[in-house]
C-alpha positions in Angstrom: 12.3 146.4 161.1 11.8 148.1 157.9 10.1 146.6 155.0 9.8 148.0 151.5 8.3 147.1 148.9 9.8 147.7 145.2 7.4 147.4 141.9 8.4 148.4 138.3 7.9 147.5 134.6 10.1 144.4 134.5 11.8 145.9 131.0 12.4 149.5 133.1 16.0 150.5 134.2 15.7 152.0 136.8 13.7 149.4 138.0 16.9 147.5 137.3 19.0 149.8 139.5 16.7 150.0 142.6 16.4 146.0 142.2 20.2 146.1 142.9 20.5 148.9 145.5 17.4 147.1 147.3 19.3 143.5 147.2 22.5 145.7 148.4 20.8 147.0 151.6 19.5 143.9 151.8 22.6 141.6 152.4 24.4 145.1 154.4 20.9 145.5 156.7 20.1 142.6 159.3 16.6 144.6 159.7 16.1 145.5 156.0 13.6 143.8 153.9 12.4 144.2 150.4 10.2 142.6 148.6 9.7 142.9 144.7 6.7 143.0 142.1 8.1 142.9 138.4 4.8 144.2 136.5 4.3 143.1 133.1 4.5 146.4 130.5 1.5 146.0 128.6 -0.2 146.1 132.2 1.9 148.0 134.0 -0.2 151.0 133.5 -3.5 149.9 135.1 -1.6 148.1 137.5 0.2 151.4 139.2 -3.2 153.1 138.3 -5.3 150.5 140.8 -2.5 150.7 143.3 -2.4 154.1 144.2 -5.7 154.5 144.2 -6.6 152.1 146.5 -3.8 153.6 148.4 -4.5 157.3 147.8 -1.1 158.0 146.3 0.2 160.3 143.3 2.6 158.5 141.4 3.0 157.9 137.5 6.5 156.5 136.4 8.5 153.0 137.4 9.3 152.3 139.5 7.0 152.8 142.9 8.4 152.3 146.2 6.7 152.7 149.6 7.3 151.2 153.2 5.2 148.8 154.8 4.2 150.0 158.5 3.9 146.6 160.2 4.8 147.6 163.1 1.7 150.1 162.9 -1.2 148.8 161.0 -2.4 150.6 158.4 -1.8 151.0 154.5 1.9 151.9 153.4 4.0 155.2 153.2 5.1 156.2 149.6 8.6 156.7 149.2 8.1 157.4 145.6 10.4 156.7 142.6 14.3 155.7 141.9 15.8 159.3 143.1 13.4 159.1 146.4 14.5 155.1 147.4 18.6 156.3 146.2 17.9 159.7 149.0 16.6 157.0 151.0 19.1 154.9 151.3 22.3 157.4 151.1 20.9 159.4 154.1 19.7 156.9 156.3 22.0 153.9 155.8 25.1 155.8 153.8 24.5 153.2 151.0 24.2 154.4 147.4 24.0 152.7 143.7 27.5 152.9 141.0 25.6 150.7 138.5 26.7 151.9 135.3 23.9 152.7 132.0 25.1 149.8 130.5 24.4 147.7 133.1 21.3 148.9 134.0 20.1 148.3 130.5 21.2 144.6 130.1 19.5 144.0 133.3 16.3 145.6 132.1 16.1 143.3 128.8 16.6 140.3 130.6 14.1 141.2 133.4 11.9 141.9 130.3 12.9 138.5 128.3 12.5 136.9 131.7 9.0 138.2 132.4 7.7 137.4 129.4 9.1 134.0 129.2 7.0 133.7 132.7 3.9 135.0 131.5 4.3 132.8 128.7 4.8 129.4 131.2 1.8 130.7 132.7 -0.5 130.5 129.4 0.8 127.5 128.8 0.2 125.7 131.9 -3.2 127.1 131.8 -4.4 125.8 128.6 -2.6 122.4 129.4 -5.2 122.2 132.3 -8.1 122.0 130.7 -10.0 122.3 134.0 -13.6 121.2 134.4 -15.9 124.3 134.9 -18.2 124.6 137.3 -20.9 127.4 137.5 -23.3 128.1 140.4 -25.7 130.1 140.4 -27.3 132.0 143.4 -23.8 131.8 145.0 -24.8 133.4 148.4 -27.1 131.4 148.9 -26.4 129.7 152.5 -26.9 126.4 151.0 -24.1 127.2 148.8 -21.5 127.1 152.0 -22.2 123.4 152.4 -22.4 122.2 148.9 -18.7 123.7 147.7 -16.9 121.1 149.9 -19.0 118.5 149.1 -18.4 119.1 145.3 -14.7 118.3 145.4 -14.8 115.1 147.6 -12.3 113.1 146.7 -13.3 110.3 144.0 -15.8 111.7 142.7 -14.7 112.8 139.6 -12.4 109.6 138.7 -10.0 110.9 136.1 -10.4 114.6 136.0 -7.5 116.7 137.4 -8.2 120.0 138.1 -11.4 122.1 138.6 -12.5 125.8 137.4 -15.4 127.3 139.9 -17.6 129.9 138.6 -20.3 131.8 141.4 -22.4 134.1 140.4 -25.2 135.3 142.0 -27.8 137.7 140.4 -29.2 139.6 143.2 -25.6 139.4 145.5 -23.0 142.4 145.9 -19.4 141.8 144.1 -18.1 142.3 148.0 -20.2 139.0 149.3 -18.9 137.4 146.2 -15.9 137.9 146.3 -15.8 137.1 150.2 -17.2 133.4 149.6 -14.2 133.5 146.7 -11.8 134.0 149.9 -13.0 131.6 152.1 -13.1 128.6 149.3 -9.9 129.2 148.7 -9.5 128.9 152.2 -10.6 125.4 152.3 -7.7 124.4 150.2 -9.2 122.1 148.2 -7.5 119.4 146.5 -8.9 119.4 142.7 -9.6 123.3 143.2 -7.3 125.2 140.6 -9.4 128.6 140.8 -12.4 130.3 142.2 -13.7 133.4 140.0 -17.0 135.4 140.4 -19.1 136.9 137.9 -21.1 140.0 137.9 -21.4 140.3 134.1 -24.2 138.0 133.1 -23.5 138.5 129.4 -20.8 136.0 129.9 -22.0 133.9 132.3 -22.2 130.3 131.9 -18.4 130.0 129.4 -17.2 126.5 128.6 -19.5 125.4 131.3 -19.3 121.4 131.9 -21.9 121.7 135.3 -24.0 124.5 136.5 -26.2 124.1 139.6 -28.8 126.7 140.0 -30.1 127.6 143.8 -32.0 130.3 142.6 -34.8 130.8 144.6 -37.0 134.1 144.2 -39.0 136.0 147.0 -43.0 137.0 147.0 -44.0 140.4 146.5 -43.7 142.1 149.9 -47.3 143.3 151.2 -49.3 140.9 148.9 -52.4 139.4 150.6 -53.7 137.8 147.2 -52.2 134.3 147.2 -52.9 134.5 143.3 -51.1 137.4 142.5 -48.8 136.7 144.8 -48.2 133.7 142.9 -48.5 135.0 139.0 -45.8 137.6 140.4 -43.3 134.9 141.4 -44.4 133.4 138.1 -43.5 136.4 136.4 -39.8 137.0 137.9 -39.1 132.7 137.3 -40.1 133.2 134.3 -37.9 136.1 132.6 -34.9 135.4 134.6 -34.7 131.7 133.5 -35.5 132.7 129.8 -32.4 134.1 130.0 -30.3 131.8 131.7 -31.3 128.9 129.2 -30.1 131.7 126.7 -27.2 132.0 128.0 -27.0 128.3 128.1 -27.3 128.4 124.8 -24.9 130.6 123.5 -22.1 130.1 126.2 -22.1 126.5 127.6 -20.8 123.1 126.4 -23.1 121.1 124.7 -22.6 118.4 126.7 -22.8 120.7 129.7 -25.0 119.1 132.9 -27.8 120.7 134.5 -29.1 120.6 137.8 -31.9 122.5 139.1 -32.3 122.6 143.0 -34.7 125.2 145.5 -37.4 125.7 147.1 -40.2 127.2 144.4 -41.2 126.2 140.9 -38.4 123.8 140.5 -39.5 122.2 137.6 -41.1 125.0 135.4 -36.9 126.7 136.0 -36.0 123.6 134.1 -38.7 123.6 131.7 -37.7 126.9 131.0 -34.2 126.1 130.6 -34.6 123.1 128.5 -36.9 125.3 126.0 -34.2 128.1 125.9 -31.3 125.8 125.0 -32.8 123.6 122.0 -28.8 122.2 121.1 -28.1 120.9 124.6 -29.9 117.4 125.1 -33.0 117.3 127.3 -31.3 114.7 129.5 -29.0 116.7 130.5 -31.1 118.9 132.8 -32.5 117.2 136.1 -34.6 118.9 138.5 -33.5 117.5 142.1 -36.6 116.2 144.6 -33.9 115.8 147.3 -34.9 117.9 150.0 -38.2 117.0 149.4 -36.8 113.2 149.6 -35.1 114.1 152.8 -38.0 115.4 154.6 -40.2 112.5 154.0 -37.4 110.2 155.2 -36.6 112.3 158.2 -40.9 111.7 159.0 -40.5 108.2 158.4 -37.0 107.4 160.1 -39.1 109.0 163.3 -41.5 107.0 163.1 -39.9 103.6 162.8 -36.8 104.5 165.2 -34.3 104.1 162.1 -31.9 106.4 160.7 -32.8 108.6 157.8 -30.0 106.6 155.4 -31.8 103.7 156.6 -34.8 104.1 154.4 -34.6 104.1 150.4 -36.3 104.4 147.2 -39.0 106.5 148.2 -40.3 108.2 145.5 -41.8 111.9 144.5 -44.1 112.1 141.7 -45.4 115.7 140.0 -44.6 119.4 141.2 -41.8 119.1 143.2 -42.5 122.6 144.9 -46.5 122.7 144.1 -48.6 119.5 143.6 -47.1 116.3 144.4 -47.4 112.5 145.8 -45.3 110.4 147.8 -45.1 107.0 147.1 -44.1 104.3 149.0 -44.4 101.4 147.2 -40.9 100.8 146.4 -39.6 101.7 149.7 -37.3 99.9 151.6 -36.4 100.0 155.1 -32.9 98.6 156.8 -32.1 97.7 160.4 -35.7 97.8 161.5 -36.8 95.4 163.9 -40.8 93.9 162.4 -42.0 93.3 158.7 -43.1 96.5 157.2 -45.5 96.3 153.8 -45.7 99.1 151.3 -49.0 99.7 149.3 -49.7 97.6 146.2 -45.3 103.7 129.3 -44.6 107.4 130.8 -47.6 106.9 133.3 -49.7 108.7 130.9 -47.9 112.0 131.6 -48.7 114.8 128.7 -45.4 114.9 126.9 -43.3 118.4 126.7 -44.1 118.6 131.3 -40.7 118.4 133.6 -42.3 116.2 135.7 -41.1 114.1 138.9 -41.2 110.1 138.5 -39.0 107.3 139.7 -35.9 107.3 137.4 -32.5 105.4 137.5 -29.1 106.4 136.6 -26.6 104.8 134.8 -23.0 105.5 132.9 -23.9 109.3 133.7 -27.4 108.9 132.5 -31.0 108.8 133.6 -34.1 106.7 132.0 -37.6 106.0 133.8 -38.5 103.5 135.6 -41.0 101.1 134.0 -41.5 98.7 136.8 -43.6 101.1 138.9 -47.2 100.6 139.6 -49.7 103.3 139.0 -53.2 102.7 140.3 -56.1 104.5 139.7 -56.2 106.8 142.8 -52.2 107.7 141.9 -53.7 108.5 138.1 -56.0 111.0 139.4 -52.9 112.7 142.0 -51.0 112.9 138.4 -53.0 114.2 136.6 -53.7 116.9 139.0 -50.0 118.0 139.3 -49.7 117.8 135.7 -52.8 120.4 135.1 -50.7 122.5 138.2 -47.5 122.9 135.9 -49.6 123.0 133.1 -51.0 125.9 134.3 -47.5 127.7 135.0 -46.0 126.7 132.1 -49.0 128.7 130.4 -48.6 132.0 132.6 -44.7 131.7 132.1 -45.4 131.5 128.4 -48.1 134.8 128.1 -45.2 136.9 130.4 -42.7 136.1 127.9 -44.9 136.7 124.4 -46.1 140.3 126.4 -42.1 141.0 127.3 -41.4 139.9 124.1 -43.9 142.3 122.4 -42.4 145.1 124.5 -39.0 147.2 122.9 -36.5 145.1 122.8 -33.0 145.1 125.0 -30.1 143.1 125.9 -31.6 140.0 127.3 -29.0 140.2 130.0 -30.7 143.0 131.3 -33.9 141.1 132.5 -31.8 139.9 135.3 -32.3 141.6 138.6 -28.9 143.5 139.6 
C-alpha cells in the first residue's frame, strides 16, 4: 500500500495541479492513498519550516510531498515538490497531469477563497463559545490526574456549555505538560472543548473564571534546622504567590474563583493572593481543609465501624497546614448503631488572618457560621494558630520589602523555571 501525503499553500497552483494528479491516481490505484493538508498562506511559512525540521528534510516551496512508510515504522520519505510527485507518478504508474494554466489558477483562488472562508467559520465558532476557563496550577502534580475528571462531572455546571482548560505547572517540563494534555483529551470529556498548557507565566491566568492551585513547595535539601528550614519554605511561598496574585490581578476575571488546596502554608498562599489582587473580592478565594477533613473522618469512621461519608460537619479551625483544632461539636454521625454526644461575632479572630472556621455556602457564596460555640479552652487553641500565621504572614511580608528593595525585574521571573 502506498500512502502520500500532499501539503501546500491552499492559494498555490501547483498545489492545485498535484491535488488533481493525486485524486487521479487515486480513483486509477486500488493501493494508492493520499491524504491532503491545505495550509493557510500567512502560515504556511512556519508551518513547512516546523515540518521539515522535525523531519530533517530540505524543502522551501509548495507544495511538499513525501510517503508515509507504514508498512515500516518510522518518519516519512520526501518526495519533494510538484516536478518530483509528476516523475513520480509518470514512471511508476504511467499516470501524468494535462491540467491547463488556466485551470490550475481558478482552482488555486477558490482553494484560497475556500480556506479562508474555513478559517473564518473557525473564529467564529470560537468566539460564539464563550467557554468557561479553567486554570490549574501545579499541573503534574499527581493529584492533578484524579481531579480533571472529577471537574467535568456531568451537572455540575448547570447551564454552561463548553469548557477551556488551562495547566501550567511552574517547576514541570513542556514534555510532561503536554503529555497530561494528551491523555485529557484522551478521556473525552463531554463539556471539554480544549486543553492548552502554559509555560509563559507572563500570561498565565487570561479570562480566567476558576483557578485551583496545588502548588506545594519542597524543604531545602540537607537542612537540619527546623527554623530555617521553615523561613526557607516561607521564603519560596512567599515570592512565588506574590506573583501569582499579580497575575491574578492583571489577567483574570474579576469575578474569577479561587481555590487554594496542598499540603504546606495553605492559608498564608491565599493571604498572599488576596493581598496581590485588591479588585477581585475577598470571597472569592477559599483555602480548602478537605484533606485535612478527610483524615479526621477516616480516624473516626474506624473507630465507630461507619463509613467515612457517614460522618459530617466536622469542623477545622486555624492553620490548616500548621496550628489547628478539630472540633466536634457539630458532628454528626449516620448509620451508627448507640447514641454518640459531641462536646458542649468572628470568634474574636484578628481581622486581615485567612483563617479556618465553620462556614456555609449558598447561591455560589460562603458566610460564617454564627451558631458555633467557642469555649474558653478553644479561645486559647485560636489564638495560638492565629499568632502561628501571624507570624508567617510577618516573615512573608520582610522577604517581599527586602526583594522589593533589590533591582527590579519582570515579576514573572521570580517563578522557579
Amino acid at each position: 500500500m502506498a500512502k502520500f501525503v500532499l501539503a501546500g499553500k491552499a492559494d498555490c497552483p501547483y498545489y492545485a495541479k498535484a491535488e488533481l494528479l493525486a485524486d487521479v491516481l487515486q480513483r486509477n490505484l486500488p493501493d494508492f492513498h493520499i491524504h491532503k493538508i491545505c495550509v493557510h498562506p500567512k502560515v504556511w511559512e512556519k508551518w513547512l519550516e516546523d515540518t521539515c525540521a522535525s523531519n530533517d528534510w530540505k524543502h522551501s516551496s509548495s507544495p511538499i510531498i513525501w510517503r508515509e512508510l507504514i508498512d515500516r515504522g518510522g518518519k516519512g520519505m520526501l518526495l519533494g515538490g510538484f516536478s518530483d510527485f509528476l516523475e513520480h507518478a509518470q514512471g511508476y504508474y504511467g499516470i501524468t497531469s494535462d491540467m491547463n494554466t488556466d485551470l490550475m489558477l481558478k482552482i488555486a483562488e477558490e482553494n484560497g477563497q475556500t480556506k479562508e472562508l474555513c478559517m473564518e467559520e473557525e473564529i467564529h465558532r470560537h468566539m460564539s463559545l464563550k467557554p468557561l476557563h479553567i486554570w490549574i496550577s501545579s499541573a503534574l502534580n499527581p493529584v492533578c490526574y484524579s481531579l480533571i475528571p472529577q471537574l467535568f462531572t456531568p451537572g455540575l455546571y448547570p447551564g454552561l456549555p463548553t469548557f477551556s482548560l488551562h495547566l501550567m505547572d511552574a517547576d514541570g517540563s513542556e514534555e510532561m505538560l503536554q503529555g497530561l494534555k494528551m491523555e485529557t483529551e484522551d478521556l473525552a470529556l463531554h463539556q471539554l472543548h480544549e486543553v492548552t498548557v502554559h509555560s509563559d507565566h507572563a500570561q498565565a491566568f487570561q479570562e480566567a473564571h476558576f483557578i485551583i492551585f496545588l502548588d506545594d513547595l519542597q524543604p531545602m535539601c540537607g537542612s537540619n534546622d527546623e527554623k530555617d528550614d521553615k523561613d526557607h519554605m516561607i521564603s519560596q511561598v512567599a515570592e512565588r504567590f506574590h506573583c501569582y496574585g499579580q497575575l491574578i490581578e492583571a489577567n483574570a476575571r474579576k469575578d474569577v474563583r479561587v481555590i487554594v488546596a496542598g499540603d504546606s502554608f495553605v492559608n498564608l498562599k491565599c493571604s498572599l493572593l488576596i493581598e496581590n489582587a485588591p479588585s477581585v473580592d475577598p470571597h472569592n478565594f477559599v483555602a480548602m481543609t478537605t484533606q485535612l477533613e478527610y483524615e479526621v473522618k477516616t480516624q473516626l469512621a474506624q473507630k465507630l465501624s461507619v463509613k467515612t461519608a457517614d460522618i459530617t460537619n466536622v469542623i477545622v479551625w486555624g492553620n490548616i497546614s500548621g496550628c489547628f483544632h478539630i472540633d466536634l461539636q457539630r458532628a454528626k454521625v449516620f448509620r451508627y448503631d448507640g447514641a454518640i454526644w459531641g462536646p458542649d461575632g468572628q470568634f474574636g479572630i484578628p481581622a486581615g488572618l485567612v483563617f479556618s472556621m465553620p462556614v456555609s455556602f449558598s447561591g455560589g457564596c460562603w458566610s460564617v457560621r454564627t451558631d458555633v460555640t467557642v469555649t474558653d479552652e478553644l479561645k486559647q487553641k485560636l489564638n495560638a494558630c492565629a499568632d502561628e500565621l501571624k507570624m508567617e504572614r510577618d516573615i512573608a511580608a520582610r522577604i517581599l520589602k527586602m526583594h522589593d528593595a533589590s533591582p527590579k525585574a519582570d515579576f514573572s521571573d521570580s517563578l522557579p523555571q
